[in-house]
C-alpha positions as CSV (number, residue, x, y, z in Angstrom):
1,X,-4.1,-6.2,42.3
2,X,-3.2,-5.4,45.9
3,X,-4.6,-8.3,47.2
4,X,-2.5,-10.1,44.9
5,X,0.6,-8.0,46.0
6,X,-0.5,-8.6,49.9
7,X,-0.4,-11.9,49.3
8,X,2.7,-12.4,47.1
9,X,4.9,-10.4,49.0
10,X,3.6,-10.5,52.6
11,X,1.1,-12.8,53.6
12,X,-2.4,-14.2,52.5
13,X,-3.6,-12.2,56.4
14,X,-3.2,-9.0,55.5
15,X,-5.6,-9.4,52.0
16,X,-8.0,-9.5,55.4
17,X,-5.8,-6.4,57.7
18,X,-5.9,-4.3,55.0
19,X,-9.4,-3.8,55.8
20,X,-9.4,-2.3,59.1
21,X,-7.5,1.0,58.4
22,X,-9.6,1.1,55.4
23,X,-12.9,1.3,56.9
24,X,-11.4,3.1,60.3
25,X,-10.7,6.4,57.6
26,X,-14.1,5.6,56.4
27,X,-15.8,5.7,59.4
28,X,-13.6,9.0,60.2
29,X,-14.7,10.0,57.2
30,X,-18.4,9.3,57.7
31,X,-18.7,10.9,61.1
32,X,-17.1,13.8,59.7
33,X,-18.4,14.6,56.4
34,X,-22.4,13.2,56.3
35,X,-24.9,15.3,57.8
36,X,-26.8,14.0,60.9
37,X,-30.0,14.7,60.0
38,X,-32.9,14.4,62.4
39,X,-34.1,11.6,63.8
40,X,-37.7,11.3,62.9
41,X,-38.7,8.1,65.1
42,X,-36.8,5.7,67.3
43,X,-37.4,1.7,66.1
44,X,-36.2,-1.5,68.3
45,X,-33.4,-3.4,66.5
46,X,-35.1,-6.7,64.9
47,X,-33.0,-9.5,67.1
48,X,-34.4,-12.2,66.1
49,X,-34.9,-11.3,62.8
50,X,-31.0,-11.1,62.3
51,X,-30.5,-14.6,64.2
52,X,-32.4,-16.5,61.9
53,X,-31.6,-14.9,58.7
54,X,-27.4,-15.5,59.9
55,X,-28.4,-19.3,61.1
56,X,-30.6,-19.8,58.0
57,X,-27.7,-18.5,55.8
58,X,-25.1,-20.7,58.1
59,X,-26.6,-23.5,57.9
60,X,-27.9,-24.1,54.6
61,X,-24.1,-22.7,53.4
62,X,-22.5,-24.9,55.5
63,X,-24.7,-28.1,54.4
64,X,-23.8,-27.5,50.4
65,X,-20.3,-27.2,51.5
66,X,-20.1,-30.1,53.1
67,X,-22.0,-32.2,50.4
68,X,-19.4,-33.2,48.2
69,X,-17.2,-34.2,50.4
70,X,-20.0,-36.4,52.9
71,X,-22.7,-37.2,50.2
72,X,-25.8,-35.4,49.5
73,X,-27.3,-38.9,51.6
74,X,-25.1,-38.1,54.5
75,X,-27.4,-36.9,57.7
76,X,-25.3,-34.5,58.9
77,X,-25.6,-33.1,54.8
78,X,-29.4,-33.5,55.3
79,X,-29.3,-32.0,58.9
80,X,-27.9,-29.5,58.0
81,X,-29.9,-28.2,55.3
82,X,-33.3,-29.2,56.4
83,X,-32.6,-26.8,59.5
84,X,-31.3,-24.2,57.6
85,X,-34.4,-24.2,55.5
86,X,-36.6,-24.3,58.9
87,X,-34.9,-21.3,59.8
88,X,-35.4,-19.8,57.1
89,X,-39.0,-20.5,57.3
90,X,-38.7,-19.1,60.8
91,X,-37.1,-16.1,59.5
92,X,-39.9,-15.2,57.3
93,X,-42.7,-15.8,60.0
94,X,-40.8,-13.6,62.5
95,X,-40.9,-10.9,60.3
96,X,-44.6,-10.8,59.3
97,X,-45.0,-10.7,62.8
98,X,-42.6,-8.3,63.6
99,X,-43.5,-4.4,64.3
100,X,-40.1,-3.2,62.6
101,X,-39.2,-6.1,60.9
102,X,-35.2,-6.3,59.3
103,X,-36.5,-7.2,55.8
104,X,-40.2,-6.1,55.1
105,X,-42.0,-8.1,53.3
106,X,-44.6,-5.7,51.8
107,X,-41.6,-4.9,49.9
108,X,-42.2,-8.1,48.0
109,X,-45.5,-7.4,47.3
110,X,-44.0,-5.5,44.5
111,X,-42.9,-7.6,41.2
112,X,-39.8,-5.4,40.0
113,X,-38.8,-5.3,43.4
114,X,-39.2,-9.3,44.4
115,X,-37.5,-10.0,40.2
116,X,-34.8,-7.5,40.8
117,X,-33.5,-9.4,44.2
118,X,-33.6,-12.5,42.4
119,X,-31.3,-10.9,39.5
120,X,-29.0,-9.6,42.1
121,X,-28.9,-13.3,43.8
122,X,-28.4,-14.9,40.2
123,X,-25.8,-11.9,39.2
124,X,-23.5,-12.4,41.9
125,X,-24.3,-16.1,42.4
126,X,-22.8,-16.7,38.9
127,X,-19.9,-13.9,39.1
128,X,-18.5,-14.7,42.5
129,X,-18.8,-18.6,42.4
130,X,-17.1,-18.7,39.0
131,X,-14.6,-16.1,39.8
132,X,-13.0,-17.9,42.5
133,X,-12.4,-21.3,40.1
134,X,-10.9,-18.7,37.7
135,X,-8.4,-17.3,40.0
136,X,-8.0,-20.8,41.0
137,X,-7.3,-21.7,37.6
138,X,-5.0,-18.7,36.9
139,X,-2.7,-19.9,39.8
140,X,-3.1,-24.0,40.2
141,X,-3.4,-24.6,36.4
142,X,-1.5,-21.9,35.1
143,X,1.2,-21.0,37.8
144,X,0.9,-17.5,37.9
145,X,1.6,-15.7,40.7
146,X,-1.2,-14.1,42.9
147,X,0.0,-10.6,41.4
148,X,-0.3,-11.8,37.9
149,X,-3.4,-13.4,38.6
150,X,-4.6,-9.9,40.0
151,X,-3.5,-8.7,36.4
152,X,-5.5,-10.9,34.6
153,X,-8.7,-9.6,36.1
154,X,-8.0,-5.9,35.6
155,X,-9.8,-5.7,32.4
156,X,-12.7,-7.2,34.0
157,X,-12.6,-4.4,36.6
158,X,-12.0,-1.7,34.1
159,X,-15.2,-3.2,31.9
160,X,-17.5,-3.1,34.9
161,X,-16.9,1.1,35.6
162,X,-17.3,1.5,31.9
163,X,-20.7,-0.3,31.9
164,X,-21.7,1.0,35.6
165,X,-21.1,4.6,34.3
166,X,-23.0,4.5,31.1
167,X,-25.6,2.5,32.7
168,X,-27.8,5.5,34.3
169,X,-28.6,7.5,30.8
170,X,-29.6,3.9,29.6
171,X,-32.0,3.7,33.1
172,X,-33.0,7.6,32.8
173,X,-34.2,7.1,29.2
174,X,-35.7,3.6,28.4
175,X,-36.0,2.1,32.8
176,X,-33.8,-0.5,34.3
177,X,-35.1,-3.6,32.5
178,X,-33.0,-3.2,29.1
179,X,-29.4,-2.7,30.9
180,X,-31.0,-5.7,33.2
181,X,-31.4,-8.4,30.0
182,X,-28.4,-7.0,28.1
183,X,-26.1,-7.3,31.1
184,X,-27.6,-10.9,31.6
185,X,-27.2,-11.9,28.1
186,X,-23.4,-10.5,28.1
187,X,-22.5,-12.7,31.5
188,X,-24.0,-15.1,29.9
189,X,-21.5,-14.6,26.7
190,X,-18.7,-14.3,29.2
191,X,-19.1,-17.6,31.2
192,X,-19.4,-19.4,27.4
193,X,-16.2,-18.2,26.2
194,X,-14.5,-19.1,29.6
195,X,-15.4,-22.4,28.5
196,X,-12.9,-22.6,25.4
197,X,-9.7,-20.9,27.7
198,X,-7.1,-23.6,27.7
199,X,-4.1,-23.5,30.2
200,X,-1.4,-21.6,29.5
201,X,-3.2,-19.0,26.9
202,X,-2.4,-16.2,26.0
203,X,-3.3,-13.1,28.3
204,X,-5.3,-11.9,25.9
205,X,-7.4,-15.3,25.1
206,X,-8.3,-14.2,29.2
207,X,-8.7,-10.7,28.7
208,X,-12.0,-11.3,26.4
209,X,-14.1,-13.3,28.0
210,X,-13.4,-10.9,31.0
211,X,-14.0,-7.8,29.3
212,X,-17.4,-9.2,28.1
213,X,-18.5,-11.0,31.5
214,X,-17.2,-7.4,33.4
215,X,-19.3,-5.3,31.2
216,X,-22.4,-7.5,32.0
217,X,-21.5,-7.4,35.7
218,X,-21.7,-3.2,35.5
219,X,-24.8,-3.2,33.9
220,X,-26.6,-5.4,36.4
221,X,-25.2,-3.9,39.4
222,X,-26.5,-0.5,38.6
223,X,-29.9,-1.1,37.1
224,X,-31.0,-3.7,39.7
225,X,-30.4,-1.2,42.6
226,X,-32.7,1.1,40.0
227,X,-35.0,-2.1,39.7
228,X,-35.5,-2.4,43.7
229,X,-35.2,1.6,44.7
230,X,-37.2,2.8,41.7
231,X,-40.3,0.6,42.5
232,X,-40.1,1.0,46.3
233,X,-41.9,3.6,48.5
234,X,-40.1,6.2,49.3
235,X,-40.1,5.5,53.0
236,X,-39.0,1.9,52.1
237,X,-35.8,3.0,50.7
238,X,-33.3,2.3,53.2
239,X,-34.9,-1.5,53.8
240,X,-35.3,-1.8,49.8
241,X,-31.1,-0.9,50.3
242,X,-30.4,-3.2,52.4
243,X,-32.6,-6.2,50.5
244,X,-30.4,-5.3,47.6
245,X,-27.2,-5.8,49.7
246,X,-27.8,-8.4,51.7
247,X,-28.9,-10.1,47.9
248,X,-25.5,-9.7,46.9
249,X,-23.7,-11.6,50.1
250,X,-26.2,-14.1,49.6
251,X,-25.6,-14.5,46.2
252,X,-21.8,-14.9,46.8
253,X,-22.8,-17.1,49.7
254,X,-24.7,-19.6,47.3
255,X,-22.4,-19.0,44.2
256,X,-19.0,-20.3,46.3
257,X,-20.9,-23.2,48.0
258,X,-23.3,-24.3,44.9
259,X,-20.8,-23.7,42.1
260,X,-18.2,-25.5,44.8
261,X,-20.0,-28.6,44.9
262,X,-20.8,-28.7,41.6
263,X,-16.9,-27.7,40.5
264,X,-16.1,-31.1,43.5
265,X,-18.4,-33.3,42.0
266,X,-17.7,-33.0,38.4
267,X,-13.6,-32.4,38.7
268,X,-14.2,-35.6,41.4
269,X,-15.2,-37.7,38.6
270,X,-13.7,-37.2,35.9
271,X,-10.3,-37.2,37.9
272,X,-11.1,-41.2,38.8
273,X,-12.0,-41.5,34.9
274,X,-9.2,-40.1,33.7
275,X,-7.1,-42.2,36.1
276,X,-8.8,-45.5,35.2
277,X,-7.7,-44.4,31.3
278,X,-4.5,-44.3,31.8
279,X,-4.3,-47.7,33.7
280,X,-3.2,-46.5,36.9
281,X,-2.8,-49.5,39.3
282,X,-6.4,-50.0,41.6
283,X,-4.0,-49.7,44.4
284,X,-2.9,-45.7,44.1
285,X,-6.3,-45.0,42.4
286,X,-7.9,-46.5,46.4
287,X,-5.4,-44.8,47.8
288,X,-6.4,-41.2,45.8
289,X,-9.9,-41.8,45.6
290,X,-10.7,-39.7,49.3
291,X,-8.5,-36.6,48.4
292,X,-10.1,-36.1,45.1
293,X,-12.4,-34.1,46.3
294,X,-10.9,-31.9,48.0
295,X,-7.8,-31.8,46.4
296,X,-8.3,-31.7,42.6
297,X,-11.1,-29.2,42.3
298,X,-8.7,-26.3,43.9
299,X,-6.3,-27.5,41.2
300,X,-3.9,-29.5,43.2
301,X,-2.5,-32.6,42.8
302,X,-3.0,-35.5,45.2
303,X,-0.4,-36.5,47.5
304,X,0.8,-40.5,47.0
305,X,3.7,-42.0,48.6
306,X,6.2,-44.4,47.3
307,X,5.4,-43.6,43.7
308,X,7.4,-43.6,40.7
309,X,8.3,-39.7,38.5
310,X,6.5,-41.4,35.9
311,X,3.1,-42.1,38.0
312,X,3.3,-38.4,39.3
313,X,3.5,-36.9,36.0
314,X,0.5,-38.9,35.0
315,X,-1.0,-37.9,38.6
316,X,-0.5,-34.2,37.6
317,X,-2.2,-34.6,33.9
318,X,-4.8,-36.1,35.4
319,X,-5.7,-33.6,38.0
320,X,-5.3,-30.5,35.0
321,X,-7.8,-32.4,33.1
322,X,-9.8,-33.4,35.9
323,X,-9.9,-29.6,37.0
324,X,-10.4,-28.1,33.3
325,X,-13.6,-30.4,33.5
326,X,-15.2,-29.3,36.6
327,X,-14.2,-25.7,35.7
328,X,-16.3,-25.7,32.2
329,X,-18.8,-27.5,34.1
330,X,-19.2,-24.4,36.3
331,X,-18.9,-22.4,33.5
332,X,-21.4,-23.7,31.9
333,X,-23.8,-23.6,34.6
334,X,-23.0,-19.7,35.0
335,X,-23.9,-19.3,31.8
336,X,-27.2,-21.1,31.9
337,X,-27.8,-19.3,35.1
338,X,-27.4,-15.8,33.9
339,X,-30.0,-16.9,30.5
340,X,-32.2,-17.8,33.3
341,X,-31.6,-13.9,34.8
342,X,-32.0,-12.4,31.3
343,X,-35.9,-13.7,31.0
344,X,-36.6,-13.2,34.4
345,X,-35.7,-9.5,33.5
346,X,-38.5,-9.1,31.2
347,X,-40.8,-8.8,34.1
348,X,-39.2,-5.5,35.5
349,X,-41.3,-2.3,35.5
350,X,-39.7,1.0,34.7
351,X,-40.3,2.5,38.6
352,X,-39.3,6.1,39.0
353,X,-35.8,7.0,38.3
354,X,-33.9,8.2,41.3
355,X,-32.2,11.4,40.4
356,X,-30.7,12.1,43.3
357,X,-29.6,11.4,47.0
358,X,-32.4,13.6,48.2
359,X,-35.1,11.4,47.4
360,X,-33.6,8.5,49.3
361,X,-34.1,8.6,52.6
């Protein structure tokens, strides 16, 4: 909601300047408040570690982005991803050879652990990536402003605390694996019934599938930092942390560029369909043809000269259809996604339950 304000009323910058008095009082805050502890050894910051794991992620990120608009064919497309994926191999290799490595990998020696990042990826893979075609939705499609778009998701914020809160006597009582496949199941619920929204709706035809895919959201978040703490040694705790973190950009990472070329592709062509139904002259759909891409699956409306009300009105249906296609499409594969998550699930051990702070070092 104040991101939507920022933006409405200022400028789309300071959703990004906001930030930095926020975390300057934090780290006042931090450097006041936490303890400092004693330093029980001193390790060597993993370099290299870091630079392939960012390239890896840079590269393969920028490859899928790229795809739709190039061609999955196109060698810089290929390039791209093949050395993002040698990185990555080169990522892993550095770290079995490393002495303090950034991510261990003993720590995917352990099932619950290695299943519970691959929940975290999947959770936030399918939130994030659909999300942003949502909000796209809510402001291309429907013409709300960012505020009221901001609006529209507050019931999906307000669902998420509810479950994240009621989560741990869930995880204290029967483990992390039942909130895990409930939560899965419920996203799963949510991205189906964002299928059926129709422009225009009602706030609360919005307001469900929100409330349903925010409450499976809450319940994943909590239990899968249970799933990955609460099997990991106790001296692994701060790396098992920071595998579940890093999950969760990488997940977003993935969901915006895989959902993206998926929401490109589909919207893509079902835009040129659309246009070839309503016997649109070859000429303007040529002319249309290379801003499809880009244009129609953020919701906007491709630019033609010299054209007649009559054609731009057809120009605008088209691209609300187009886009309504591509959305479902992502929708749907959010959905699958998350029933993907919800049997993967089944595999998590109990672990110990992590009570408190103290235990986590």
């Amino acid at each position: 909601m104040i991101g939507g304000l920022l933006i409405e009323h200022t400028s789309w910058r300071w959703a990004f300047l906001i930030n930095v008095p926020v975390a300057a009082i934090s780290l006042a805050t931090g450097l006041f408040l936490l303890p400092k502890g004693r330093v029980v050894r001193t390790v060597k910051f993993d370099v290299l570690g870091s630079i392939l794991l960012t390239s890896s992620l840079l590269a393969i990120t920028y490859g899928l982005i790229k795809a739709p608009e190039s061609g999955w064919t196109d060698w810089h497309v290929i390039g791209w991803l093949v050395g993002g994926t040698v990185t990555g191999l080169a990522f892993v290799e550095a770290e079995r050879r490393a002495s303090d490595p950034l991510v261990p990998l003993r720590l995917f020696a352990d099932r619950s652990i290695t299943l519970g990042v691959i929940l975290t990826i999947i959770s936030f893979f399918a939130l994030v990536g659909s999300l942003f075609f949502i909000l796209l939705f809510l402001q291309q499609i429907n013409g709300d402003s960012p505020m009221a778009a901001g609006l529209h998701i507050l019931p999906m914020s307000i669902a998420n605390v509810i479950a994240s809160s009621s989560c741990g006597w869930i995880i204290k009582r029967y483990g992390a694996r039942p909130p895990l496949f409930m939560g899965m199941l419920l996203s799963a619920v949510g991205f189906l019934l964002f299928t059926t929204i129709e422009p225009h709706g009602s706030y609360l035809s919005l307001a469900i599938p929100f409330v349903v895919l925010g409450l499976g959201i809450g319940f994943v978040m909590t239990a899968s930092v249970q799933a990955i703490l609460g099997n990991a040694n106790v001296a692994d705790a701060g790396p098992a942390a920071g595998v579940h973190q890093t999950s969760l950009q990488v997940g977003g990472i993935l969901g915006t560029s895989v959902l993206g070329a998926v929401m490109a592709a589909a919207s893509a062509a079902k835009f040129h369909e659309t246009l070839l139904g309503n016997v649109i002259p070859d000429f303007i759909v040529d002319r249309v043809s290379e801003d499809a891409v880009r244009a129609v699956a953020q919701g906007t409306t491709p630019v033609v000269t010299e054209i007649d009300p009559a054609l731009s009105l057809t120009l605008r249906s088209a691209t609300e259809t187009a886009f309504m296609y591509g959305l479902q499409t992502t929708m749907w594969v959010g959905a699958i996604v998350s029933l993907i998550g919800a049997f993967v699930s089944i595999g998590i051990r109990r672990g110990r339950v992590t009570k408190t702070a103290t235990h986590i070092h």
